[in-house]
C-alpha positions as a printed Julia matrix, in Angstrom:
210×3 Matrix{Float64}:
  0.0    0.0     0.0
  2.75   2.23    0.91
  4.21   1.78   -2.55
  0.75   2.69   -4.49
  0.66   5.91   -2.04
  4.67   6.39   -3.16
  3.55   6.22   -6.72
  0.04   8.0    -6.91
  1.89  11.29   -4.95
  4.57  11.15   -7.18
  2.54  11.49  -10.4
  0.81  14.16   -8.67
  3.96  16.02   -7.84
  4.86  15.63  -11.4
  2.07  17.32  -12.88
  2.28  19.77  -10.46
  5.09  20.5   -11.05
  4.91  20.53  -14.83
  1.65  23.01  -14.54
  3.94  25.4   -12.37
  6.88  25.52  -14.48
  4.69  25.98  -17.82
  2.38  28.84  -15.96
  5.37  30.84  -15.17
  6.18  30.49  -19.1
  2.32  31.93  -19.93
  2.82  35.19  -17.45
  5.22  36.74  -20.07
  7.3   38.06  -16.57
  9.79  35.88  -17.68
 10.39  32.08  -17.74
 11.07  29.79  -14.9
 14.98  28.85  -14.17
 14.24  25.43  -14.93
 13.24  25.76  -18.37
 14.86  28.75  -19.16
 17.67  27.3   -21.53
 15.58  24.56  -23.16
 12.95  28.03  -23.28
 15.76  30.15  -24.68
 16.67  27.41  -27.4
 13.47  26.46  -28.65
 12.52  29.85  -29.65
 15.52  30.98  -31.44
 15.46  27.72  -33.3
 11.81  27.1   -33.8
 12.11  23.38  -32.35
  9.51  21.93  -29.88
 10.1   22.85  -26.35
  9.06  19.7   -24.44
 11.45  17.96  -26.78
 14.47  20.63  -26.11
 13.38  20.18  -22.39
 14.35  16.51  -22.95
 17.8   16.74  -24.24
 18.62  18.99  -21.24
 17.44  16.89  -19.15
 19.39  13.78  -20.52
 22.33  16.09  -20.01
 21.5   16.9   -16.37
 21.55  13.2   -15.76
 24.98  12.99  -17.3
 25.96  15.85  -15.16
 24.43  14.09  -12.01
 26.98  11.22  -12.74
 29.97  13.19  -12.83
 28.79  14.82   -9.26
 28.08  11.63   -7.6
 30.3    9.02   -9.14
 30.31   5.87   -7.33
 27.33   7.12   -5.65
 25.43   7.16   -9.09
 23.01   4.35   -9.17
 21.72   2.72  -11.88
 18.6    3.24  -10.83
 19.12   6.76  -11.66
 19.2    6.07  -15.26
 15.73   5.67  -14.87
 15.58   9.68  -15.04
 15.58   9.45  -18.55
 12.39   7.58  -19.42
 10.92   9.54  -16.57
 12.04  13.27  -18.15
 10.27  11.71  -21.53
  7.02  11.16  -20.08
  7.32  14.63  -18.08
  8.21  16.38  -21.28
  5.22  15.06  -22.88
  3.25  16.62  -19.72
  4.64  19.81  -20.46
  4.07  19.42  -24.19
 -0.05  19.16  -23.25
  0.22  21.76  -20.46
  2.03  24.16  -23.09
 -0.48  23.8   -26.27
 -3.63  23.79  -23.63
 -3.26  26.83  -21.36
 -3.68  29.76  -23.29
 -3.53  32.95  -21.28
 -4.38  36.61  -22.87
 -4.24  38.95  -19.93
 -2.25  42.38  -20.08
 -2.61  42.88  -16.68
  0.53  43.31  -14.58
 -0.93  42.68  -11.48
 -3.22  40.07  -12.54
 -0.2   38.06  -14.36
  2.23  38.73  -11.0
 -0.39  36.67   -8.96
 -0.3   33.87  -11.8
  3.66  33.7   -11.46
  3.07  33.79   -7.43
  0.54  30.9    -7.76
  3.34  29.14  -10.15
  5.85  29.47   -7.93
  4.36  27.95   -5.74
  3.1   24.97   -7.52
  6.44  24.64   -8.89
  7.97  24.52   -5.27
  5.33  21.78   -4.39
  6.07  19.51   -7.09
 10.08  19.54   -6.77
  9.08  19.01   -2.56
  6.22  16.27   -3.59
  8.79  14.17   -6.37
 11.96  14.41   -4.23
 10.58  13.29   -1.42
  8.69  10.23   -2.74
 12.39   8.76   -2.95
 11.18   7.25   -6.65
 12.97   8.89   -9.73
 13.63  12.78   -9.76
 12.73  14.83  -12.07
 16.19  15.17  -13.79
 16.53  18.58  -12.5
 15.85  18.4    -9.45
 18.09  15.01   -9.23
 20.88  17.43  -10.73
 19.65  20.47   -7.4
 19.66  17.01   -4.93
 23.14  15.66   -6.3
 24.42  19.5    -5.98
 23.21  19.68   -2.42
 24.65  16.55   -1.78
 28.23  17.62   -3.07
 28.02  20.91   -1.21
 26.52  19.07    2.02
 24.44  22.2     1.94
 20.14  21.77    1.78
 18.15  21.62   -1.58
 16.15  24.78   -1.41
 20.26  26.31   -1.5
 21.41  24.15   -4.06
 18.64  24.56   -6.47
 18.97  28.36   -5.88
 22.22  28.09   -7.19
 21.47  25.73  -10.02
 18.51  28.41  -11.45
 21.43  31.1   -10.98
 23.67  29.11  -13.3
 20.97  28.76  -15.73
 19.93  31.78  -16.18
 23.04  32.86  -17.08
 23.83  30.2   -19.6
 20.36  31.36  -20.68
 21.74  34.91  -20.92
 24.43  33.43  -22.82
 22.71  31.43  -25.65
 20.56  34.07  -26.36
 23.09  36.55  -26.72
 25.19  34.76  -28.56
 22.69  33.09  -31.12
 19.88  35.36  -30.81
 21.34  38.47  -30.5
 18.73  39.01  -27.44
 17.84  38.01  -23.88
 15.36  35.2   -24.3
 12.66  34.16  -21.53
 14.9   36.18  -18.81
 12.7   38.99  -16.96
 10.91  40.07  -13.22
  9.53  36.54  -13.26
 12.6   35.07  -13.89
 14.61  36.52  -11.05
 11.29  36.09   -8.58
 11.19  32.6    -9.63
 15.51  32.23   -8.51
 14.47  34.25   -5.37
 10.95  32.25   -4.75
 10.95  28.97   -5.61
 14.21  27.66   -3.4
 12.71  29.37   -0.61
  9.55  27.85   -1.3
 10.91  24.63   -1.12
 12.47  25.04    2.29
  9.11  26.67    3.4
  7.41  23.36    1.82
 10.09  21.23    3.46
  9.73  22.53    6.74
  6.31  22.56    6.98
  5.22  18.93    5.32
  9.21  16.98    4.33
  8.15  14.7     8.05
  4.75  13.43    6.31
  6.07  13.34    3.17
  9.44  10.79    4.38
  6.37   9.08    6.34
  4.53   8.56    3.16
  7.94   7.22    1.34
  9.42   5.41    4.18
């Protein structure tokens, strides 16, 4: 039973946490860390961004091996699969929500309320001790290396994004792609978020996945 529980929260933290991510792409603030390069790429090269979102995510598996080494398990391999299905999520998410609203104040509150949901489903899928979203695996392995916690390390891993985001759309694009107020709210918000969300509910969760 525990493992249906395991598995039934952890599809709901990944939806979640797809909805949050592609909401803070619809405020037109700025795009969230997280998908800010695959964001960046997909628009100066017309390719699909769920697909884009993929490849990164491949390489943030790679990245998670070099980190942890001997410590990589195999099991973590299962990332990949995992970031296809999740792409596809954000794929449906992306072509269904359409948003037309030129109100600042109304579109602030949508990035607040993605933010939010974004911080939930990183919380919700870590927790569940299943497979990561590749991302956050990379933020986990980072806080792991650091020995600091994951609301810290996946501050700094939306820090480093954004400015490789910076720097593809600079360089190819002649521009500043998916970067604005959202953006750096999103760097500022969503780590603390998660040590809000961790604080408040991690105990339950680790119950849940224990």
């Amino acid at each position: 039973m525990k493992k249906y529980y395991r598995g039934v929260m952890y599809c709901i933290g990944l939806v979640i946490l797809a909805l949050g991510i592609i909401l803070n792409t619809k405020t037109g603030l700025g795009v969230s860390p997280i998908i800010s390069i695959p964001y960046c790429i997909s628009k100066i090269w017309k390719l699909n961004l769920g697909d884009i979102t993929m490849y990164t995510y491949i390489l943030y598996v790679v990245l998670q091996m070099v980190l942890r080494r001997r410590k990589f398990r195999s099991f973590d391999l299962l990332q990949i699969p995992m970031s296809i299905i999740f792409t596809r999520v954000i794929n449906v998410f992306n072509d269904k929500i359409i948003i037309n609203n030129s109100s600042f104040v109304m579109n602030l509150i949508l990035l607040m309320i993605a933010i939010m949901l974004t911080a939930i489903g990183v919380v919700i899928t870590v927790e569940m001790k299943f497979v990561p979203n590749a991302a956050d695996g990379l933020a986990q392995a980072m806080a792991e290396a650091m020995n600091k916690n994951l609301g810290l390390a996946k501050n700094i891993l939306d820090i480093f994004s954004v400015i490789i985001t910076i720097g593809i759309g600079m360089f190819a694009g002649g521009k500043i792609i998916g970067i604005g107020l959202g953006t750096v709210l999103a760097v500022i918000g969503v780590g603390r978020a998660i040590s809000l969300f961790n604080m408040l509910f991690k105990n339950k969760l680790v119950a849940i996945a224990s």
